[in-house]
FIVODO-322050 format. One record per residue (C-alpha): residue in three letters; chain; x, y, z. Coordinates in steps of 0.1 Angstrom, whole numbers. Each point is the difference from the previous one (the first is absolute). Layout:
BEGIN
<r type="ALA" mol="A" east="X" north="Y" up="Z"/>
...
REM end
This chain:
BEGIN
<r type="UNK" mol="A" east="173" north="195" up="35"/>
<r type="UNK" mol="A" east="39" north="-8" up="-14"/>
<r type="UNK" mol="A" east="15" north="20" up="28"/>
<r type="UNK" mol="A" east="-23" north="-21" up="30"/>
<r type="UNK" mol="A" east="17" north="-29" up="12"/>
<r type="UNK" mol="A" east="-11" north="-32" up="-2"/>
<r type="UNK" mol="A" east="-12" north="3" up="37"/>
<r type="UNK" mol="A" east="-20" north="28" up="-7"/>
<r type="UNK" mol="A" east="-18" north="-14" up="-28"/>
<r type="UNK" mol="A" east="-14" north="-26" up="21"/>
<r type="UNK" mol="A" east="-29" north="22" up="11"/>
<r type="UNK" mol="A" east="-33" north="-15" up="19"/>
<r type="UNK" mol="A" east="-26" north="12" up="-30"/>
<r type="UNK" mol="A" east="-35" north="-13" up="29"/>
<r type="UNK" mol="A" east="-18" north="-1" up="30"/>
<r type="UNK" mol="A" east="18" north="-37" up="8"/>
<r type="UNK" mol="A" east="36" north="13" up="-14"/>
<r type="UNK" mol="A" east="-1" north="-24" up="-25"/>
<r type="UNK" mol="A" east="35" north="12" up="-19"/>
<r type="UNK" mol="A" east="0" north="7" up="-40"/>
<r type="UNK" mol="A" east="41" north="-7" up="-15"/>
<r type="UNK" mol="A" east="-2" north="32" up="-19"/>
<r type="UNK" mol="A" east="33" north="-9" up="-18"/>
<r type="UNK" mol="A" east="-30" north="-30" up="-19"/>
<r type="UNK" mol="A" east="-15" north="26" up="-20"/>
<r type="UNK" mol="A" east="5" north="22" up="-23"/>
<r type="UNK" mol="A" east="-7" north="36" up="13"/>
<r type="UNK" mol="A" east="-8" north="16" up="-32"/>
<r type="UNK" mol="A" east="-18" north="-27" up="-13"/>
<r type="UNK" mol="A" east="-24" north="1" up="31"/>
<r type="UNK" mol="A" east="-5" north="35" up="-3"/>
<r type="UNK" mol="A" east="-12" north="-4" up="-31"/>
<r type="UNK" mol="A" east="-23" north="-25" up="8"/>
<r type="UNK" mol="A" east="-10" north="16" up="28"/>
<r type="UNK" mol="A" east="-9" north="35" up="-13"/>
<r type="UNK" mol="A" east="-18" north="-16" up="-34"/>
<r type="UNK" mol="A" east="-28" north="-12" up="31"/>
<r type="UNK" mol="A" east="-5" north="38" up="7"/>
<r type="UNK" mol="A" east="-18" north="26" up="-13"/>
<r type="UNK" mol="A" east="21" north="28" up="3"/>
<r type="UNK" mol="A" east="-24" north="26" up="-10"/>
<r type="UNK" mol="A" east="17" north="38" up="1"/>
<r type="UNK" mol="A" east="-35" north="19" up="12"/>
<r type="UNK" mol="A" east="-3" north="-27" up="27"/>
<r type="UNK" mol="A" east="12" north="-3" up="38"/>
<r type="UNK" mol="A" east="-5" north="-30" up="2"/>
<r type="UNK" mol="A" east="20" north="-27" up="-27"/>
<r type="UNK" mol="A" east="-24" north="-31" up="3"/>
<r type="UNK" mol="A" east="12" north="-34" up="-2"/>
<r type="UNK" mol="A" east="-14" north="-21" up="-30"/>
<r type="UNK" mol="A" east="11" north="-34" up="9"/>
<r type="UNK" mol="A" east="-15" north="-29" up="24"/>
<r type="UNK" mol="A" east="-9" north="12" up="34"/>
<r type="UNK" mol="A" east="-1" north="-15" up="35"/>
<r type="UNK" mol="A" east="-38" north="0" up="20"/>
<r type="UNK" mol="A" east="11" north="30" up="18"/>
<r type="UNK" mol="A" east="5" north="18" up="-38"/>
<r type="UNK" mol="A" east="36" north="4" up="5"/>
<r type="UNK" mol="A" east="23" north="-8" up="-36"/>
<r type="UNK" mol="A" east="17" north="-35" up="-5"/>
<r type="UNK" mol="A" east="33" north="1" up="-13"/>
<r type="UNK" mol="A" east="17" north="-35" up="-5"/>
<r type="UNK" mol="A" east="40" north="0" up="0"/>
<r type="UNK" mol="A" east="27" north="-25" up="8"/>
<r type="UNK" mol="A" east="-30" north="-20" up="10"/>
<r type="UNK" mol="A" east="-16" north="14" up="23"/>
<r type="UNK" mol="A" east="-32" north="26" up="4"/>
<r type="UNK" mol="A" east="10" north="33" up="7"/>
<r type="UNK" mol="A" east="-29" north="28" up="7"/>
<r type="UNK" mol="A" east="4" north="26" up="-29"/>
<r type="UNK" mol="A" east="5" north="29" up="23"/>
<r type="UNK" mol="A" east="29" north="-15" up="17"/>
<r type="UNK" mol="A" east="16" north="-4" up="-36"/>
<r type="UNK" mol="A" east="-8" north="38" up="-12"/>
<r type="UNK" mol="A" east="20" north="12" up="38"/>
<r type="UNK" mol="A" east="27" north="-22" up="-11"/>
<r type="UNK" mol="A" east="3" north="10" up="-36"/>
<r type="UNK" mol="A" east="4" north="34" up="12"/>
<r type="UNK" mol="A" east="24" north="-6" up="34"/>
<r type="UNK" mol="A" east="18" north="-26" up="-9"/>
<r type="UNK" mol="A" east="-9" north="-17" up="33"/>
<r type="UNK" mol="A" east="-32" north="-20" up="13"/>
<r type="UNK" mol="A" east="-22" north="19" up="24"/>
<r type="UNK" mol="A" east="-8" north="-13" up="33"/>
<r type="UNK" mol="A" east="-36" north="10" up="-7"/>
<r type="UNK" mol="A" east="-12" north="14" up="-33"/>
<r type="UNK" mol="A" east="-25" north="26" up="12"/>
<r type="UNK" mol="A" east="-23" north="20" up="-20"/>
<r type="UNK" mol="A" east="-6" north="38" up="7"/>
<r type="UNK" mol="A" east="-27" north="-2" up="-29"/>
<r type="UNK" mol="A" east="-16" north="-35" up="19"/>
<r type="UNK" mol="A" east="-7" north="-10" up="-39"/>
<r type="UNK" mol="A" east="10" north="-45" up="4"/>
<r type="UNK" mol="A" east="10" north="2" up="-39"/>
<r type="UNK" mol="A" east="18" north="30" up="0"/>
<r type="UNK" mol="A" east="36" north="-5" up="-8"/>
<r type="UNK" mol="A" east="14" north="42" up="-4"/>
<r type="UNK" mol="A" east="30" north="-4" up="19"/>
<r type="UNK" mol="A" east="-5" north="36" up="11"/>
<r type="UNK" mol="A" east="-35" north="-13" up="23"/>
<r type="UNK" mol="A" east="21" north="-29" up="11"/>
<r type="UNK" mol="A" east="24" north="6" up="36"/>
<r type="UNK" mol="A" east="16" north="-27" up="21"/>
<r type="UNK" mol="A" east="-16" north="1" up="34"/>
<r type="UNK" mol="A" east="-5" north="-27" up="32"/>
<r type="UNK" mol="A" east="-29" north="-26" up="3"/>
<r type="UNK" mol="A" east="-10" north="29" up="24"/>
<r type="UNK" mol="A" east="4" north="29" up="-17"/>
<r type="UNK" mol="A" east="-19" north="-11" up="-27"/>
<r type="UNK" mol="A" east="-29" north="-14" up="25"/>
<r type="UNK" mol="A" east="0" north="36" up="15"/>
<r type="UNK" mol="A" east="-1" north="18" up="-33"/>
<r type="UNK" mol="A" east="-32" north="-25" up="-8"/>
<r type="UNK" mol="A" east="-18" north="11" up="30"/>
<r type="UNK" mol="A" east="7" north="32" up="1"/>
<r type="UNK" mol="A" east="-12" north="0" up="-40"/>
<r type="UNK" mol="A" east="-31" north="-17" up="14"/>
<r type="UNK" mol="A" east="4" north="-30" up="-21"/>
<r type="UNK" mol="A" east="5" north="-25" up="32"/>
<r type="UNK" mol="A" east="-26" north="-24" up="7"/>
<r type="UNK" mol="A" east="-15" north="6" up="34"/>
<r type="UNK" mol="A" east="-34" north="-17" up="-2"/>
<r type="UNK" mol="A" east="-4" north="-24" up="31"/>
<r type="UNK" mol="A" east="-27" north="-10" up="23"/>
<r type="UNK" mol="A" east="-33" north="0" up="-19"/>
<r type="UNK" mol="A" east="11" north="29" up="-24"/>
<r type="UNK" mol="A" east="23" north="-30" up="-15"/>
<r type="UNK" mol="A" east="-19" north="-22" up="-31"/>
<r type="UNK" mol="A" east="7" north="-28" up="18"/>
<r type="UNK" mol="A" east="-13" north="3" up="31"/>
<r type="UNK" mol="A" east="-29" north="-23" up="17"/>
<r type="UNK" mol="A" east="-1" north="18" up="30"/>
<r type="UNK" mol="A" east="-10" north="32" up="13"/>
<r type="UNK" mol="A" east="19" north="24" up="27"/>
<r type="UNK" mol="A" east="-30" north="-8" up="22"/>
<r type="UNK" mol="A" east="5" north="-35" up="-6"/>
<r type="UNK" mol="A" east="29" north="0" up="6"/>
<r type="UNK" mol="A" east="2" north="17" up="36"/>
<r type="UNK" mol="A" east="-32" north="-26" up="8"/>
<r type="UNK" mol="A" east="18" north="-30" up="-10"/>
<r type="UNK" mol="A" east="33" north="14" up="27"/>
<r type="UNK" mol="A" east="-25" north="5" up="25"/>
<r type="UNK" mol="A" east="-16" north="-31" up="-1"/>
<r type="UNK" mol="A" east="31" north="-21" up="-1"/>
<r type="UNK" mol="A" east="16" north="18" up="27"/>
<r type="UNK" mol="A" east="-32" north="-8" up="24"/>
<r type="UNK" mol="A" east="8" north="-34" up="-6"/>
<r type="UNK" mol="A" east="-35" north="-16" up="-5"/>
<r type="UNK" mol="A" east="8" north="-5" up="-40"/>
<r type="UNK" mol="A" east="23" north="-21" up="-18"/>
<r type="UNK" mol="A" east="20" north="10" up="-35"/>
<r type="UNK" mol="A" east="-24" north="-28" up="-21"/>
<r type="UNK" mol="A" east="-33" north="14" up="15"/>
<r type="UNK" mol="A" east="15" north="36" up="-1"/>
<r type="UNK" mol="A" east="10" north="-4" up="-39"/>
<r type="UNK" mol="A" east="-36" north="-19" up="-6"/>
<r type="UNK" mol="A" east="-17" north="29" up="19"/>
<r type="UNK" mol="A" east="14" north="29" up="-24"/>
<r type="UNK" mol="A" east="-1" north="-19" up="-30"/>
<r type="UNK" mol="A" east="38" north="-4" up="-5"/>
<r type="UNK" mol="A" east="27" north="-24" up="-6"/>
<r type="UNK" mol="A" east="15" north="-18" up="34"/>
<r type="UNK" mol="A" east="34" north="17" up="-8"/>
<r type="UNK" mol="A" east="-16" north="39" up="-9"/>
<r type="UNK" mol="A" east="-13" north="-2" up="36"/>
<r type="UNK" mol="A" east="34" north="-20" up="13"/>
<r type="UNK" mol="A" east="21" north="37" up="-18"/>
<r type="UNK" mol="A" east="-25" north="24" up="13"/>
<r type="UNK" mol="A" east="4" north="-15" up="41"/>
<r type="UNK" mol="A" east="36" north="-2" up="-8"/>
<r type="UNK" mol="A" east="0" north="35" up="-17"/>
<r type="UNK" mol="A" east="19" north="-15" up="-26"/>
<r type="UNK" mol="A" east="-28" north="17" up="-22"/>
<r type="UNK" mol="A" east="-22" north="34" up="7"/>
<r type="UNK" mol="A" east="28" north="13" up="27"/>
<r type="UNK" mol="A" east="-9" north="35" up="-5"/>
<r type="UNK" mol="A" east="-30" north="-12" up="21"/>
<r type="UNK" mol="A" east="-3" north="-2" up="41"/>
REM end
């Protein structure tokens, strides 16, 4: 860190680049505060994060006022640098082993997730949400396309909100559906 200049030590440390003045803090005493969260346990992959956690299970690390994700800390404890994206080859939220943790894109990590088959791809009916069915669905286009229906009656008819049955017609929702 001495030998980074000032510039440099401006880094964006989130998602909204939202800077952290690294030259506020006290490096070694945010180490320490950091690692005495984790549970650095030598038999383990994984070193798990003790402290207060986000809803996604991610760590919480406070410094210089602001909420930092813990992983993001461990990366830069190790680098000396923020990561653009702390990603996890272990996919563990509280793990904080700086060997698990690389700096990838919004979209590498995204593909790594999918590929892992942690991405979410419930939609249509499969999704917990839904109201409709597929079949439904295709009935309600047909009928509004013939013209003989209007979006209230349409929404009444199926048992769904005026705006569900607004998003289907529009294909705003269900467009993996003709």
């Amino acid at each position: 860190m001495n030998n980074m200049t000032p510039e440099a030590q401006r880094i964006a440390i989130d998602n909204t680049r939202v800077t952290l003045d690294c030259n506020s803090m006290n490096e070694q005493r945010m180490s320490e505060r950091f690692w005495s969260k984790v549970s650095v346990v030598e038999d383990s992959r994984c070193w798990l994060w003790n402290g207060s956690s986000d809803v996604n299970g991610y760590g919480k690390f406070r410094a210089s006022g602001r909420t930092i994700r813990a992983p993001r800390v461990a990366f830069f404890l190790r680098n000396s640098r923020w990561p653009n994206n702390a990603c996890h080859r272990c996919d563990n939220p509280r793990c904080c082993n700086p060997d698990h943790i690389f700096d990838g894109t919004h979209a590498e990590n995204m593909r790594d997730m999918a590929e892992k088959g942690r991405a979410k791809t419930d939609r249509g009916e499969a999704h917990w949400r839904a109201v409709l069915t597929d079949a439904k669905v295709i009935a309600m286009r047909a009928d509004y396309k013939s013209g003989t229906i209007s979006l209230y009656r349409l929404a009444a008819k199926n048992g769904c909100s005026f705006s569900t049955a607004q998003r289907v017609i529009k294909r705003t929702n269900w467009r993996h559906l003709p």
